[in-house]
C-alpha positions as CSV (number, residue, x, y, z in Angstrom):
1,X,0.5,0.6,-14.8
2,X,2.3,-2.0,-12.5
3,X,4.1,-4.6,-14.0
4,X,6.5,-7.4,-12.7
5,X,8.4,-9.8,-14.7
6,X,9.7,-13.3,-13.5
7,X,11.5,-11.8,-10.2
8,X,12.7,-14.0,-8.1
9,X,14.4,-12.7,-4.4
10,X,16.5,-15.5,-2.2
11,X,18.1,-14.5,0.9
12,X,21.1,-16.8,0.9
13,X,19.7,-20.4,0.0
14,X,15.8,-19.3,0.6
15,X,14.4,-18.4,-2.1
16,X,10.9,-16.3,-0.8
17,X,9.5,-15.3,-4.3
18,X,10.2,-17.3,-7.2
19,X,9.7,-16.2,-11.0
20,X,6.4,-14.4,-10.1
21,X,4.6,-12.5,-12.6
22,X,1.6,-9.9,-12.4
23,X,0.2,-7.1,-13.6
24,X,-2.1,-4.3,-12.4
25,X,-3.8,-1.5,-14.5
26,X,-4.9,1.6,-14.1
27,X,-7.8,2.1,-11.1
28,X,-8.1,-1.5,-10.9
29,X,-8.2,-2.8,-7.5
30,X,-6.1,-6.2,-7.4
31,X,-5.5,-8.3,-4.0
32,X,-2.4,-11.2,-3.5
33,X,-3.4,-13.6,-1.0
34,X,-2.1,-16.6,0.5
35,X,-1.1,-18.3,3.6
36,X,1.7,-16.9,6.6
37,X,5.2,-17.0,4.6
38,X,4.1,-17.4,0.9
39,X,6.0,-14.3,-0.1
40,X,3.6,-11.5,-0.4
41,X,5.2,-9.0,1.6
42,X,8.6,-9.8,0.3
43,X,7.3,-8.9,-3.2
44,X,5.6,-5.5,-2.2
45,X,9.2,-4.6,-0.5
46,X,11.0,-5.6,-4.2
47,X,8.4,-3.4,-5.8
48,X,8.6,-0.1,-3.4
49,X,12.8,-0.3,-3.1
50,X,13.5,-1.9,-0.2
51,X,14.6,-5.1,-1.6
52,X,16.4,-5.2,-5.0
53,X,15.3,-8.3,-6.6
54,X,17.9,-11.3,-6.9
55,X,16.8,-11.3,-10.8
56,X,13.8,-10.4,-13.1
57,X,12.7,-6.8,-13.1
58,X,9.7,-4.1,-12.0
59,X,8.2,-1.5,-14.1
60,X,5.8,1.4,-13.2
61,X,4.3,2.9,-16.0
62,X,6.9,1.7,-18.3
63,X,9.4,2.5,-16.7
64,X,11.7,0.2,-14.6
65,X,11.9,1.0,-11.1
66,X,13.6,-1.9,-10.0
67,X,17.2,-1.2,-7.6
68,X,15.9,2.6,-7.4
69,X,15.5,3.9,-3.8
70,X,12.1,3.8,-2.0
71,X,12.0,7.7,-1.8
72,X,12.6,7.6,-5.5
73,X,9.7,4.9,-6.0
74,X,7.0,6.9,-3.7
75,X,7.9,10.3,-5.8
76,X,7.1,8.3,-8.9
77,X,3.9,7.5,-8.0
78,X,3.6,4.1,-5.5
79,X,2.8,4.6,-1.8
80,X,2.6,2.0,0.5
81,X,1.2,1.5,4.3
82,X,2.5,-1.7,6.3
83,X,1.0,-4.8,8.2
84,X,2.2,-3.4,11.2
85,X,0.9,0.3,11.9
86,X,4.0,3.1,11.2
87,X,2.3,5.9,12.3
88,X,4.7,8.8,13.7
89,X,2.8,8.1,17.5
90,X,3.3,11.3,19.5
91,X,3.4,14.0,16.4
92,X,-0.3,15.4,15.5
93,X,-2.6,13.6,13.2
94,X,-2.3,16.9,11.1
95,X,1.8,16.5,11.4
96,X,1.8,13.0,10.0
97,X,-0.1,13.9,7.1
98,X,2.5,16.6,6.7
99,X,5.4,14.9,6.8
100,X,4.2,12.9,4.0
101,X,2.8,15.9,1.5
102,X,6.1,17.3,2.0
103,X,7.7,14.6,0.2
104,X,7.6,16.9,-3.4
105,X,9.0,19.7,-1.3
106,X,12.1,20.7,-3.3
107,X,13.7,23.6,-1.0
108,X,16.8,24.1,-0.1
109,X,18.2,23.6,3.6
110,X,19.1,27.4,3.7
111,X,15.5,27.8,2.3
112,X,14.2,25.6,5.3
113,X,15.8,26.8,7.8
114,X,15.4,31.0,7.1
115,X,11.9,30.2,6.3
116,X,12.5,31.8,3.3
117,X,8.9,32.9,1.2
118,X,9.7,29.7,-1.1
119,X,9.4,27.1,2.3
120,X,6.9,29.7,3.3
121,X,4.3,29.4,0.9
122,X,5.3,25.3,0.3
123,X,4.5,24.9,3.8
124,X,1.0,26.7,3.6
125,X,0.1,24.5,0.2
126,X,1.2,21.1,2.1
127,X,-0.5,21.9,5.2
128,X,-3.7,23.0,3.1
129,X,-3.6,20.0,1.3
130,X,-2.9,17.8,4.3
131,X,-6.3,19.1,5.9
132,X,-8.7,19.0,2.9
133,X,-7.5,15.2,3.0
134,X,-8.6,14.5,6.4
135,X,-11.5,16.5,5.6
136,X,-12.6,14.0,2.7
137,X,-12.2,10.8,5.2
138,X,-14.0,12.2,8.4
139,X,-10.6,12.9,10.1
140,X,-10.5,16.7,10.1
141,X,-11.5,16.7,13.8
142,X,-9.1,14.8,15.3
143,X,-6.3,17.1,13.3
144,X,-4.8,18.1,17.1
145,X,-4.6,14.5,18.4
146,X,-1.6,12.4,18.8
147,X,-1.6,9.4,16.3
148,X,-1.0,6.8,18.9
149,X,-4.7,8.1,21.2
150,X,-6.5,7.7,17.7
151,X,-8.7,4.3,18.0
152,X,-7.6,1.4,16.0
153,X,-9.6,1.8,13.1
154,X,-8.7,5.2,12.9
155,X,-5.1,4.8,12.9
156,X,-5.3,2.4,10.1
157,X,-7.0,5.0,7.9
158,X,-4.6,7.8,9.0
159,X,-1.6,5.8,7.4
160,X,-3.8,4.9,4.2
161,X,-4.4,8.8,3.6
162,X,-0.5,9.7,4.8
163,X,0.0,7.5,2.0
164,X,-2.2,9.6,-0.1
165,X,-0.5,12.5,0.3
166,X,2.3,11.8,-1.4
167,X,0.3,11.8,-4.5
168,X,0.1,8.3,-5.6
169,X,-1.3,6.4,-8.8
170,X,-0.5,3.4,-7.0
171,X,-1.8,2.1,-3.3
172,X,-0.1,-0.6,-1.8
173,X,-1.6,-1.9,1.1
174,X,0.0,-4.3,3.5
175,X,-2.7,-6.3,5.4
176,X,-5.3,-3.1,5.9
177,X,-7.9,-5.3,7.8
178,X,-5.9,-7.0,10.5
179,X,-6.6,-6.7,13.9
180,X,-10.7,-5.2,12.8
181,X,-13.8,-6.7,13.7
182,X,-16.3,-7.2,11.4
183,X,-17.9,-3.6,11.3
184,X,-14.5,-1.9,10.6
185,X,-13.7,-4.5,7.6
186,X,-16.9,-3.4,6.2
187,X,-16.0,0.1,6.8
188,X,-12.7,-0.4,5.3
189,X,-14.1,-1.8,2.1
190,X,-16.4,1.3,1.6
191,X,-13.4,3.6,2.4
192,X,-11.0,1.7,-0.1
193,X,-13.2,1.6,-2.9
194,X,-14.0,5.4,-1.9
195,X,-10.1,6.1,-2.0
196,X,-10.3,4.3,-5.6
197,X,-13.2,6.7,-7.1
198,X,-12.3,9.4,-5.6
199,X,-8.2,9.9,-6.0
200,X,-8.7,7.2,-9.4
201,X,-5.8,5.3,-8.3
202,X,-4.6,2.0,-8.5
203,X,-4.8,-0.6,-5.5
204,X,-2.8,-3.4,-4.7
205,X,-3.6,-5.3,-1.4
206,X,-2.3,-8.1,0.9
207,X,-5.2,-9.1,3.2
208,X,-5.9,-12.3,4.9
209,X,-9.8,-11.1,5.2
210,X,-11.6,-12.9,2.6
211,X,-14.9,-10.8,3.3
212,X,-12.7,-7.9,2.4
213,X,-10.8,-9.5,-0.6
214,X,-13.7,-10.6,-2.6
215,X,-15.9,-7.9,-1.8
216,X,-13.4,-5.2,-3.6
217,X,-10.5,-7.0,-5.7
218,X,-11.6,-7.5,-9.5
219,X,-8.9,-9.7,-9.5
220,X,-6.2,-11.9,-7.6
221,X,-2.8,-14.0,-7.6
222,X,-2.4,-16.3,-4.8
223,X,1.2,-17.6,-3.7
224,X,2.3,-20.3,-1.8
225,X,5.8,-20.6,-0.6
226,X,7.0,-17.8,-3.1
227,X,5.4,-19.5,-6.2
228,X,2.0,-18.3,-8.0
229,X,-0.4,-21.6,-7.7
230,X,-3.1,-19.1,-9.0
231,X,-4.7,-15.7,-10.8
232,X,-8.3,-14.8,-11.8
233,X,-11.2,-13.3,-10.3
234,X,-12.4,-13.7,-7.1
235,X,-15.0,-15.7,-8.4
236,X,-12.5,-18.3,-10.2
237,X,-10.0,-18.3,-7.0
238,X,-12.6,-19.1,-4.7
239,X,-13.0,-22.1,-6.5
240,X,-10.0,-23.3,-7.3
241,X,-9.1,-26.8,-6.0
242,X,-5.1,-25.5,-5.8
243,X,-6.4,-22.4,-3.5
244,X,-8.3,-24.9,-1.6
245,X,-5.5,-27.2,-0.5
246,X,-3.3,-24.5,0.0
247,X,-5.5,-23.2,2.7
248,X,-7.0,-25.9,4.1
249,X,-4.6,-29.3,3.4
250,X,-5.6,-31.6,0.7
251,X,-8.0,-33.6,3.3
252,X,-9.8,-30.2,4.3
């Protein structure tokens, strides 16, 4: 589904990813982990448009996606949430999902703004589908609630399924389990793999949480300033002398 040949991104003589390669198939759930400043969220902005990579190239289901804009990317099929929480604070939890499920809404302004039957019914569809979603992930209740009064757990499952509603085959998620104590990383595991079965999509996660990212990746790449030092399952990673010394020093 996902695949990304030998790109390499330097911002003037820094060179943050170098010649990394990787690959993720269809519903597979694949994690990229390594320590603060290896690279990893400079390679999910190359993949989703907001960086253009200084060479090597992207493709999404064979087709390249590299240099196209992030609103092109996300209508192709990749969504993405970010390590810090982007939630839209003081619009409704219902309103957030909205503004994402309207993403494949192909009216016109004049459409829009006469609320024409066309934006009429388009409107009805997203907001129907916008609800059944929050429905699925225990959310429905708090539809009327601003997104910033939503608990912290909460809001991090709000942005996964605003990401849903643009209709991905693809999930990329930024660091999903930061800031959670131990019973919402567990809860966050069920709810990805849940996400996986349910929508059969693709995952692609950066997470620090090593209870969360060999409890639900199949398999994962591990960089360390910008350069891939390893891949394989999580059992293989775990004991990989390379992974080891990158996250504990040599003498750890």
């Amino acid at each position: 589904m996902l695949v990304s040949n030998n790109v390499t991104m330097r911002f003037g003589g820094l060179t943050a990813v170098d010649d990394f390669s990787m690959t993720v198939d269809d519903n597979e759930i694949v994690g990229l982990i390594g320590p603060n400043g290896a690279g990893k969220t400079t390679i999910f902005n190359v993949i989703t448009g907001v960086y253009a990579p200084t060479s090597g190239s992207v493709f999404f289901n064979g087709k390249r996606i590299s240099c196209r804009p992030p609103h092109r990317i996300t209508m192709g099929g990749i969504a993405r949430t970010f390590q810090n929480i982007r939630l839209f604070g003081e619009m409704t939890v219902l309103e957030n999902i909205m503004a994402a499920a309207n993403l494949h809404n192909d009216s016109s302004l004049a459409v829009s703004v006469l609320h024409l039957p066309r934006y009429t019914a388009r409107e009805k569809r997203a907001r129907e589908l916008s609800r059944s979603l929050l429905d699925s992930v225990g959310l429905l209740e708090n539809e009327n609630d601003s997104a910033v009064s939503l608990p912290y757990g909460k809001q991090r499952r709000l942005e996964i399924v605003r990401a849903l509603a643009t209709k991905p085959k693809l999930l990329l998620l930024d660091e999903p389990a930061a800031g959670m104590n131990p019973q919402e990383s567990r809860d966050l595991m069920d709810f990805i793999l849940g996400v996986r079965k349910k929508y059969n999509i693709a995952v692609f996660l950066i997470e620090h949480h090593m209870q969360v990212v060999m409890g639900i990746c199949e398999r994962l790449y591990v960089l360390e300033y910008g350069v891939t030092i390893a891949e394989g399952t999580p059992h293989e990673i775990q004991r990989n002398k390379k992974v080891i010394d990158a996250y504990l020093g040599a003498d750890g």
